[in-house]
C-alpha positions in Angstrom: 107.8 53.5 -50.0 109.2 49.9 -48.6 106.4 47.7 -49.0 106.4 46.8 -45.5 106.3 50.1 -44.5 102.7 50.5 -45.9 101.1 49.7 -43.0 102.4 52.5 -41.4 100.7 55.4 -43.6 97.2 55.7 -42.9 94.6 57.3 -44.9 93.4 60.1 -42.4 90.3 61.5 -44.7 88.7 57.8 -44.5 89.3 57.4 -40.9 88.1 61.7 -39.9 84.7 61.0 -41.9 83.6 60.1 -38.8 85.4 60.9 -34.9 85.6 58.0 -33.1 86.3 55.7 -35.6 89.3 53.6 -35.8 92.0 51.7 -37.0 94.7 48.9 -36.0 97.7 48.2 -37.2 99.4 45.2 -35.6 102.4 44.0 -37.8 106.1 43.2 -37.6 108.1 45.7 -39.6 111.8 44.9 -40.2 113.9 46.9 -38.2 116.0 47.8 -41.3 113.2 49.3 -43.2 113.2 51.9 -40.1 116.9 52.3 -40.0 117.3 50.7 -36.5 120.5 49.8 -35.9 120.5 46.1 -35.8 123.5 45.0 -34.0 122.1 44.6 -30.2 118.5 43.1 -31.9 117.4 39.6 -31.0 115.2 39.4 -33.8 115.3 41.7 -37.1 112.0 42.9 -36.7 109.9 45.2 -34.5 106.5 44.3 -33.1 103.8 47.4 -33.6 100.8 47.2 -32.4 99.0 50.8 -32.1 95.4 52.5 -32.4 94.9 55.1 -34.5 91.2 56.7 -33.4 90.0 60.0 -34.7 88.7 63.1 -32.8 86.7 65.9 -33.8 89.9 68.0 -34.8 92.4 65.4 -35.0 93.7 61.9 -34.8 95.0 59.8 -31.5 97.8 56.9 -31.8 98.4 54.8 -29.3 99.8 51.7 -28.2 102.9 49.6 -28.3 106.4 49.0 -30.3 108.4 45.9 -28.6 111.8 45.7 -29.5 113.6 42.3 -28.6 117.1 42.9 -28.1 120.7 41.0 -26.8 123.7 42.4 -25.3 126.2 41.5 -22.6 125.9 41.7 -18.6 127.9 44.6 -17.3 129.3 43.0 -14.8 130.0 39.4 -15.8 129.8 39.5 -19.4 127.1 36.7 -20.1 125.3 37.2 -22.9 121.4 39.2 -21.9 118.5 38.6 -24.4 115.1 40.7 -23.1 112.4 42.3 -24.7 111.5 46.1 -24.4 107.9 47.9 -25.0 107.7 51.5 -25.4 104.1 52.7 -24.8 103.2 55.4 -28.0 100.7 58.0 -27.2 100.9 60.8 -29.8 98.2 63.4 -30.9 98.4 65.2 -34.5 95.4 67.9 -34.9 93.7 69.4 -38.2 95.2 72.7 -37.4 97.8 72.2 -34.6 97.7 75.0 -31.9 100.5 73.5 -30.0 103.9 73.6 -31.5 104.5 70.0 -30.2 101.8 68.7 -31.5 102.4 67.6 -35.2 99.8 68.9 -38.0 97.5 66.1 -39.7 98.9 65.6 -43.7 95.8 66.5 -46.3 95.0 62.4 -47.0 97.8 60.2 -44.9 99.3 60.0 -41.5 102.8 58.3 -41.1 103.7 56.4 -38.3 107.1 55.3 -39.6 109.3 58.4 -37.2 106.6 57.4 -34.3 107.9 54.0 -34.5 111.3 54.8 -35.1 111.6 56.5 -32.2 110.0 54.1 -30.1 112.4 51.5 -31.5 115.2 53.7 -31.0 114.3 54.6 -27.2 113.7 51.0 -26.3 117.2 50.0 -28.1 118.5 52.9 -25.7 119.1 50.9 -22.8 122.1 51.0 -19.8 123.9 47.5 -20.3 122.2 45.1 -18.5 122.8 42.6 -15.8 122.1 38.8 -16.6 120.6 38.8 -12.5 120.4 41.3 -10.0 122.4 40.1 -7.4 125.4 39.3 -10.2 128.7 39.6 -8.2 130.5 40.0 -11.9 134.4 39.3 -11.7 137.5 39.8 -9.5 139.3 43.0 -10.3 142.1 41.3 -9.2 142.6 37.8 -10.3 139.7 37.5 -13.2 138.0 34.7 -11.5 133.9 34.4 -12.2 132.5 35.3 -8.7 129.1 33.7 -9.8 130.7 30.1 -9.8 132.4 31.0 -6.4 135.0 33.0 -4.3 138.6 33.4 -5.6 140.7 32.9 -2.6 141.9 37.2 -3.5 142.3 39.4 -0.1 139.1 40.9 -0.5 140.6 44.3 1.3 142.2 46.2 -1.3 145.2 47.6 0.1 147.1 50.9 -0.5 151.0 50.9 -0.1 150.8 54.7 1.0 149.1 53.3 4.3 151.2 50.3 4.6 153.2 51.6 8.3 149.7 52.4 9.5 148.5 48.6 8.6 151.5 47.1 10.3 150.5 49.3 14.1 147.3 48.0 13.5 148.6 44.7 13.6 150.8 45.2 16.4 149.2 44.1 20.4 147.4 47.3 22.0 148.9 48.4 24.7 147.1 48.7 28.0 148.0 52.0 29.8 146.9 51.7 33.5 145.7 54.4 35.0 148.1 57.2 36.5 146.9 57.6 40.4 147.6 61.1 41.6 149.2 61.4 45.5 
Protein backbone atom coordinates (compact mmCIF):
# COMPACT_ATOMS: atom_id res chain seq x y z
CA UNK A 1 0.00 0.00 0.00
CA UNK A 2 1.25 3.88 -0.91
CA UNK A 3 2.31 5.25 2.23
CA UNK A 4 0.00 8.02 1.92
CA UNK A 5 -2.74 5.98 1.28
CA UNK A 6 -2.58 4.63 5.01
CA UNK A 7 -4.71 6.96 6.33
CA UNK A 8 -7.32 5.74 4.34
CA UNK A 9 -7.54 1.97 5.84
CA UNK A 10 -9.06 1.96 9.10
CA UNK A 11 -8.90 -0.61 11.65
CA UNK A 12 -12.70 -1.41 12.03
CA UNK A 13 -12.30 -4.14 15.22
CA UNK A 14 -10.64 -1.11 17.33
CA UNK A 15 -13.15 1.34 16.31
CA UNK A 16 -16.71 -1.56 16.65
CA UNK A 17 -15.35 -2.34 20.33
CA UNK A 18 -17.48 0.17 21.23
CA UNK A 19 -20.66 1.96 18.78
CA UNK A 20 -20.38 5.31 18.80
CA UNK A 21 -17.00 5.72 18.82
CA UNK A 22 -14.98 7.42 16.27
CA UNK A 23 -12.42 8.40 14.11
CA UNK A 24 -11.05 11.37 11.80
CA UNK A 25 -9.09 11.36 9.12
CA UNK A 26 -8.31 14.90 7.74
CA UNK A 27 -5.25 14.69 5.24
CA UNK A 28 -4.20 15.61 1.77
CA UNK A 29 -3.67 12.50 -0.36
CA UNK A 30 -1.96 13.02 -3.71
CA UNK A 31 -4.36 12.74 -6.37
CA UNK A 32 -2.00 10.23 -8.17
CA UNK A 33 -1.89 7.80 -5.48
CA UNK A 34 -5.83 7.48 -6.32
CA UNK A 35 -5.45 7.48 -10.01
CA UNK A 36 -7.20 10.91 -10.60
CA UNK A 37 -6.48 12.10 -13.66
CA UNK A 38 -4.46 15.16 -13.00
CA UNK A 39 -4.63 17.22 -15.99
CA UNK A 40 -7.66 19.76 -15.09
CA UNK A 41 -6.18 19.75 -11.14
CA UNK A 42 -5.08 23.06 -9.56
CA UNK A 43 -3.23 21.45 -7.03
CA UNK A 44 -1.90 17.55 -7.05
CA UNK A 45 -3.58 16.76 -4.10
CA UNK A 46 -7.08 16.10 -2.66
CA UNK A 47 -8.29 17.47 0.58
CA UNK A 48 -10.22 14.52 2.78
CA UNK A 49 -11.69 15.22 5.64
CA UNK A 50 -14.36 12.45 6.73
CA UNK A 51 -15.84 10.69 10.03
CA UNK A 52 -15.77 7.38 10.37
CA UNK A 53 -18.32 6.51 13.56
CA UNK A 54 -19.45 2.99 14.39
CA UNK A 55 -23.00 1.64 14.92
CA UNK A 56 -24.27 -1.34 16.57
CA UNK A 57 -24.01 -3.40 13.24
CA UNK A 58 -21.87 -1.32 11.26
CA UNK A 59 -19.73 1.70 10.51
CA UNK A 60 -20.86 5.42 9.14
CA UNK A 61 -18.35 7.63 6.91
CA UNK A 62 -19.01 10.90 6.30
CA UNK A 63 -17.83 14.03 5.35
CA UNK A 64 -15.97 15.87 2.62
CA UNK A 65 -13.30 15.33 -0.37
CA UNK A 66 -12.44 18.98 -2.05
CA UNK A 67 -11.00 18.75 -5.27
CA UNK A 68 -9.35 22.10 -6.64
CA UNK A 69 -9.37 22.07 -10.14
CA UNK A 70 -8.62 24.56 -13.53
CA UNK A 71 -9.96 24.55 -16.92
CA UNK A 72 -11.12 27.07 -19.52
CA UNK A 73 -14.41 29.19 -19.82
CA UNK A 74 -16.69 27.80 -22.42
CA UNK A 75 -17.50 30.63 -23.84
CA UNK A 76 -14.57 32.95 -23.84
CA UNK A 77 -11.76 30.73 -23.15
CA UNK A 78 -10.15 32.39 -20.03
CA UNK A 79 -8.55 30.26 -17.93
CA UNK A 80 -11.27 28.98 -14.62
CA UNK A 81 -9.54 27.90 -11.36
CA UNK A 82 -12.44 26.78 -8.56
CA UNK A 83 -12.68 24.37 -5.88
CA UNK A 84 -15.29 21.44 -5.75
CA UNK A 85 -16.60 19.47 -2.43
CA UNK A 86 -18.33 16.33 -2.76
CA UNK A 87 -20.28 15.52 0.54
CA UNK A 88 -19.44 11.42 1.39
CA UNK A 89 -22.09 9.72 3.30
CA UNK A 90 -21.53 5.90 2.99
CA UNK A 91 -22.76 3.07 5.36
CA UNK A 92 -20.93 -0.54 5.28
CA UNK A 93 -22.71 -3.14 7.85
CA UNK A 94 -21.36 -6.39 9.71
CA UNK A 95 -23.58 -8.51 7.65
CA UNK A 96 -24.97 -6.25 4.83
CA UNK A 97 -28.71 -6.86 4.08
CA UNK A 98 -28.85 -4.43 1.39
CA UNK A 99 -27.03 -5.25 -1.82
CA UNK A 100 -25.86 -1.47 -1.99
CA UNK A 101 -24.63 -1.40 1.04
CA UNK A 102 -20.97 -2.73 1.16
CA UNK A 103 -20.03 -5.53 3.77
CA UNK A 104 -17.48 -4.42 6.72
CA UNK A 105 -13.75 -6.36 5.93
CA UNK A 106 -12.83 -8.78 9.14
CA UNK A 107 -10.05 -6.01 10.71
CA UNK A 108 -9.93 -2.80 8.04
CA UNK A 109 -12.16 -0.56 6.19
CA UNK A 110 -10.81 1.27 3.04
CA UNK A 111 -11.77 4.56 2.05
CA UNK A 112 -9.47 4.78 -0.98
CA UNK A 113 -12.66 3.80 -3.92
CA UNK A 114 -14.92 6.24 -1.50
CA UNK A 115 -12.50 8.94 -2.14
CA UNK A 116 -11.82 8.12 -5.56
CA UNK A 117 -15.06 8.53 -6.46
CA UNK A 118 -15.68 11.55 -4.78
CA UNK A 119 -12.55 12.98 -6.54
CA UNK A 120 -13.63 11.65 -9.69
CA UNK A 121 -17.38 13.11 -9.46
CA UNK A 122 -16.14 16.51 -8.38
CA UNK A 123 -13.49 16.41 -11.41
CA UNK A 124 -16.76 15.56 -13.49
CA UNK A 125 -17.81 18.98 -14.16
CA UNK A 126 -19.61 20.80 -17.45
CA UNK A 127 -16.87 23.41 -18.55
CA UNK A 128 -17.26 26.37 -16.81
CA UNK A 129 -17.76 29.97 -17.31
CA UNK A 130 -15.12 32.46 -15.86
CA UNK A 131 -18.64 34.84 -14.92
CA UNK A 132 -22.15 34.38 -15.51
CA UNK A 133 -23.06 37.00 -17.56
CA UNK A 134 -19.84 36.09 -20.04
CA UNK A 135 -20.87 37.27 -23.57
CA UNK A 136 -17.89 34.80 -24.92
CA UNK A 137 -16.79 35.72 -28.60
CA UNK A 138 -18.21 36.75 -32.06
CA UNK A 139 -19.06 33.85 -34.22
CA UNK A 140 -18.41 36.01 -36.84
CA UNK A 141 -15.45 38.19 -36.59
CA UNK A 142 -13.53 36.49 -33.39
CA UNK A 143 -13.58 39.70 -31.39
CA UNK A 144 -13.71 39.26 -27.29
CA UNK A 145 -17.27 40.59 -26.56
CA UNK A 146 -16.18 41.01 -22.84
CA UNK A 147 -13.76 44.03 -23.81
CA UNK A 148 -16.66 45.43 -26.07
CA UNK A 149 -18.87 45.22 -29.14
CA UNK A 150 -17.44 44.30 -32.62
CA UNK A 151 -19.11 46.57 -34.92
CA UNK A 152 -20.62 42.70 -36.67
CA UNK A 153 -24.51 42.96 -37.92
CA UNK A 154 -25.69 41.35 -34.95
CA UNK A 155 -28.78 39.81 -37.17
CA UNK A 156 -27.53 36.84 -38.73
CA UNK A 157 -28.77 36.73 -42.09
CA UNK A 158 -29.88 33.79 -44.44
CA UNK A 159 -29.34 34.27 -48.23
CA UNK A 160 -32.49 31.87 -48.79
CA UNK A 161 -34.59 34.86 -47.34
CA UNK A 162 -32.74 37.59 -48.91
CA UNK A 163 -36.02 38.83 -51.57
CA UNK A 164 -38.07 38.70 -48.45
CA UNK A 165 -35.46 41.20 -46.52
CA UNK A 166 -35.39 43.52 -49.43
CA UNK A 167 -39.82 43.97 -49.29
CA UNK A 168 -39.18 44.50 -45.93
CA UNK A 169 -37.14 47.30 -46.62
CA UNK A 170 -39.23 48.65 -49.24
CA UNK A 171 -42.09 51.86 -48.00
CA UNK A 172 -45.58 50.13 -47.03
CA UNK A 173 -47.99 50.90 -49.00
CA UNK A 174 -51.10 52.58 -47.72
CA UNK A 175 -54.27 51.04 -49.32
CA UNK A 176 -57.31 53.43 -48.70
CA UNK A 177 -60.27 52.14 -48.12
CA UNK A 178 -62.62 50.86 -51.15
CA UNK A 179 -66.15 52.81 -50.51
CA UNK A 180 -68.99 50.78 -51.96
CA UNK A 181 -71.89 52.91 -54.06
Amino acid sequence: MIPSLRPLRLNTVELLREPGSERRVAIAIPATDLDVPTEHLDRDTVEVDLVARSTIDGITVTGRVAVAWRDECRRCLRPVTASTTVEVDEVYQRDATDPDVPTLGADALDLVPVVRDAALLALDHVPPLCRDDCPGWCPTCGADLAEGPCGCDAAPRDERWAALDALRVQEPHVHEPRVED
